[in-house]
C-alpha positions in Angstrom: 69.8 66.8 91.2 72.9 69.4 91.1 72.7 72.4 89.0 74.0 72.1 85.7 76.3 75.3 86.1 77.9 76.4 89.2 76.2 80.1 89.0 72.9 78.6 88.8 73.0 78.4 92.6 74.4 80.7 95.4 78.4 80.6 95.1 80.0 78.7 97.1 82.3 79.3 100.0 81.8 82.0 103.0 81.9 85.0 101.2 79.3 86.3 98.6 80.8 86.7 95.0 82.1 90.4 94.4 80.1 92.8 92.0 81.9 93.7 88.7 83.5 96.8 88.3 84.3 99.0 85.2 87.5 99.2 84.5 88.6 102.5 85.7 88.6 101.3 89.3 91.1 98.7 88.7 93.9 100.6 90.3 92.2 101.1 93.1 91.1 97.5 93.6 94.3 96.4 93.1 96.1 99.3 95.6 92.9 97.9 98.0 93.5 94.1 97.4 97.2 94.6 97.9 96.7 96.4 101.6 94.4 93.2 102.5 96.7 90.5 101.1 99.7 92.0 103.5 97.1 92.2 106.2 96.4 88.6 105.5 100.0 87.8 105.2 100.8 89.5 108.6 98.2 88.0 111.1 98.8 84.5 109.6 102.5 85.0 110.3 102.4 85.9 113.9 99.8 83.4 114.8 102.0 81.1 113.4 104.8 82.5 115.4 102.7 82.6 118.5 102.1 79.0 117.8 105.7 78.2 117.3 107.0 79.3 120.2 104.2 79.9 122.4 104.4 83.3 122.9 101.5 85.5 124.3 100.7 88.9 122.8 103.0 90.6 125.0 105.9 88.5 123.6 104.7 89.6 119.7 104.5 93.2 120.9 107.8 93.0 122.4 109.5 91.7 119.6 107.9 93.8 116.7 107.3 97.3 118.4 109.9 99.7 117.0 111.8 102.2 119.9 109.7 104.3 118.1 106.6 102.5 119.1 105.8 102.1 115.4 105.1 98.5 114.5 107.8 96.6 112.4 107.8 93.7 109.8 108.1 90.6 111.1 112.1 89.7 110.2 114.7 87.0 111.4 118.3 86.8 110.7 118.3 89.7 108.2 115.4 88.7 106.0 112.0 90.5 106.8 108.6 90.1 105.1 107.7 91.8 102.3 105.5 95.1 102.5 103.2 94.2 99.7 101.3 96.9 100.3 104.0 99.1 99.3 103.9 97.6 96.0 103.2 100.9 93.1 100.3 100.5 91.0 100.6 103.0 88.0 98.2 103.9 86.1 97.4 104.0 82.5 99.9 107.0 80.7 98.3 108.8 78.2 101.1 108.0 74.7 98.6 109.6 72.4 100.4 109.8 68.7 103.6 107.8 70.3 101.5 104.3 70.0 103.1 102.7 67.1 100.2 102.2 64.3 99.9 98.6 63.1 99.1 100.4 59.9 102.2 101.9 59.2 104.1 99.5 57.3 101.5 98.6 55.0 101.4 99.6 51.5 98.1 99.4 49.9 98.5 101.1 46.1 
C-alpha cells in the first residue's frame, strides 16, 4: 500500500530534497541558483546545436571562442542568449522610519 503522504517516504526523483535555510541566505541561494540555471541553459544549448548540425567539439569551440580566447554566448543573427547569471540580486535596504505605518491614519479618540 502507498504512503499516505508523499514525505512519508524518500522523495522522489535523482536528487535528495534540499535542507531549509533561514532566510538570510536567500540572496545567496538565489545569486547560486541563478549561476547553475545559465550553466544548465548553456550545456543544453550546445548539445542541442552539436546535434543539429553535427558538429564536434572543435566546431563549438570554433564558433564560440572570442579573439580573446574568452568564451562567448551562444548568438545567431543578432540575438544571443541571455546571461542569467548576470542577473542583480539586491538585498533587503534598511528604510527604518521611511516604512509608512498602517497606523497612521487612524483616529482612535
Amino acid at each position: 500500500m502507498p504512503p499516505a503522504y508523499r514525505n512519508d517516504h524518500e522523495p522522489s526523483g535523482p536528487y535528495p530534497a534540499p535542507p531549509v535555510q533561514p532566510q538570510y541566505f536567500k540572496y545567496a541561494v538565489a545569486k547560486h541558483t541563478f549561476s547553475k540555471l545559465e550553466y544548465f541553459v548553456w550545456w543544453r544549448v550546445v548539445r542541442w546545436l552539436r546535434a543539429l548540425h553535427r558538429w564536434r567539439w572543435k566546431d563549438v569551440r570554433r564558433w564560440l571562442v572570442a579573439p580573446n580566447g574568452g568564451w562567448r554566448h551562444p548568438h545567431a543573427d543578432g540575438i544571443e542568449l541571455f546571461d542569467i547569471a548576470a542577473v542583480t540580486v539586491t538585498r533587503y535596504r534598511y528604510r527604518a522610519s521611511r516604512i509608512p505605518s498602517p497606523w497612521a491614519g487612524l483616529n482612535h479618540a
